[in-house]
C-alpha positions as CSV (number, residue, x, y, z in Angstrom):
1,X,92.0,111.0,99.8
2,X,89.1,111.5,101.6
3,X,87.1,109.3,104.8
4,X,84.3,108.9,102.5
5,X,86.2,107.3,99.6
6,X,86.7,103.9,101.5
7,X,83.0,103.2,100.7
8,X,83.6,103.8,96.5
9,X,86.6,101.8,97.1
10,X,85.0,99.0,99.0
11,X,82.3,98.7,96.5
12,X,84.6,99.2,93.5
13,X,86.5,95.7,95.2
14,X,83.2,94.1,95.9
15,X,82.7,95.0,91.7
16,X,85.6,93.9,89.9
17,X,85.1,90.6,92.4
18,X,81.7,89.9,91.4
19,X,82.8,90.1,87.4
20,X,86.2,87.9,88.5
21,X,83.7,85.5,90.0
22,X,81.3,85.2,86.9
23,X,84.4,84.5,84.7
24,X,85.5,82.2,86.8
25,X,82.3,80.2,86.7
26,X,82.2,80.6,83.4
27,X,85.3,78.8,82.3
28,X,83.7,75.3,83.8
29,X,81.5,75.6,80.7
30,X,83.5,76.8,77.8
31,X,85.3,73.9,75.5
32,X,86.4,76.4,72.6
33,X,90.0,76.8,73.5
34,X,89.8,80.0,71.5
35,X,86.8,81.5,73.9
36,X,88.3,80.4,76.4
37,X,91.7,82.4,75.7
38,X,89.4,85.1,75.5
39,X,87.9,84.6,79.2
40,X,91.0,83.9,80.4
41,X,92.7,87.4,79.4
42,X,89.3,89.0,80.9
43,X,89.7,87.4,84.1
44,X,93.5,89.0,84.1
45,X,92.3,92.5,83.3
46,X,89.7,92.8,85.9
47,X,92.5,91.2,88.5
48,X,94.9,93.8,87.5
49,X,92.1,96.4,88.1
50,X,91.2,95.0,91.5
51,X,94.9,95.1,92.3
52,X,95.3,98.8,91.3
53,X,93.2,99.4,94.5
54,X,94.9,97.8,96.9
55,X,97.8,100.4,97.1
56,X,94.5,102.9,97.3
57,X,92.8,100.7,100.4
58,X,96.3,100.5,102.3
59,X,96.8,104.1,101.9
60,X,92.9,105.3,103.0
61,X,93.7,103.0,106.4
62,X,97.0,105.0,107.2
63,X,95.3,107.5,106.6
64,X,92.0,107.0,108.7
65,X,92.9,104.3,111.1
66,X,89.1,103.7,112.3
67,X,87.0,100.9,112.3
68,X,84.2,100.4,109.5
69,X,81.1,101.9,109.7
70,X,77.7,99.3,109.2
71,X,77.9,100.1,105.3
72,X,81.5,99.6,105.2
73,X,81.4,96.5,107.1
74,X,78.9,94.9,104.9
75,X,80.8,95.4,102.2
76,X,83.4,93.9,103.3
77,X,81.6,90.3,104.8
78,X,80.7,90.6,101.1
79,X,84.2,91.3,99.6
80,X,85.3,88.3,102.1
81,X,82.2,86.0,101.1
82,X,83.7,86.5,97.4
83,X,86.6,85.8,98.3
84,X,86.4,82.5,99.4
85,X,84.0,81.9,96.4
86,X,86.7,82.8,93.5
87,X,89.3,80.7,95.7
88,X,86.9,77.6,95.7
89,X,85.9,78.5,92.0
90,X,89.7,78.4,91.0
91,X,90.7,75.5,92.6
92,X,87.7,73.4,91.3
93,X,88.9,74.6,87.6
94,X,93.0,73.6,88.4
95,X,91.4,70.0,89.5
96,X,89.6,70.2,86.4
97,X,92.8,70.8,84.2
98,X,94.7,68.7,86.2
99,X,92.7,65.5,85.6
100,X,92.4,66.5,81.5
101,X,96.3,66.7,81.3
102,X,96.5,63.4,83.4
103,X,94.2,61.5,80.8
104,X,95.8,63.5,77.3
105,X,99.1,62.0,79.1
106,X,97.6,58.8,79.6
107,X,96.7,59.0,75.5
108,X,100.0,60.3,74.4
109,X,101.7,56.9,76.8
């Protein structure tokens, strides 16, 4: 591994985080069960990409244990900015599923 890799792997994350984001958005708007299926098993294969480089970033820091360079650091204000966007994007869509299994309950009662 080389210093200069952190930046591919920085905006690899920034990447697969972007796409995880757009599904994410995307699942407020899709009623067909079926589609949806779909866009959930989308969103799991670009998380297990994003996860394949965390081992990657962890062992680039061991190995270079300096601070980020300007590029580098923008890339990760963006990585952190997305972040917290998927988490509020997530959450919003658990509320949402929570409150259409309350009222199917409610039917089925």
């Amino acid at each position: 591994m080389t210093d200069s890799e952190l930046k591919f792997l920085l905006e690899k994350q920034e990447s697969l985080l972007k796409k995880l984001l757009e599904f994410s958005q995307r699942q407020f708007a899709e009623s067909d069960t079926v589609a949806l299926d779909g866009l959930l098993k989308q969103k799991d294969r670009y998380f297990d990409e994003l996860q394949k480089l965390d081992p990657l970033l962890e062992k680039w820091h061991k190995q270079f244990d300096r601070p980020f360079g300007t590029v580098e650091q923008k890339l990760d204000e963006n990585i952190q900015d997305l972040l917290e966007k998927l988490l509020l994007s997530e959450q919003g869509f658990e509320k949402i599923l929570g409150r259409e299994k309350n009222a199917i309950s409610l039917q089925i009662a």
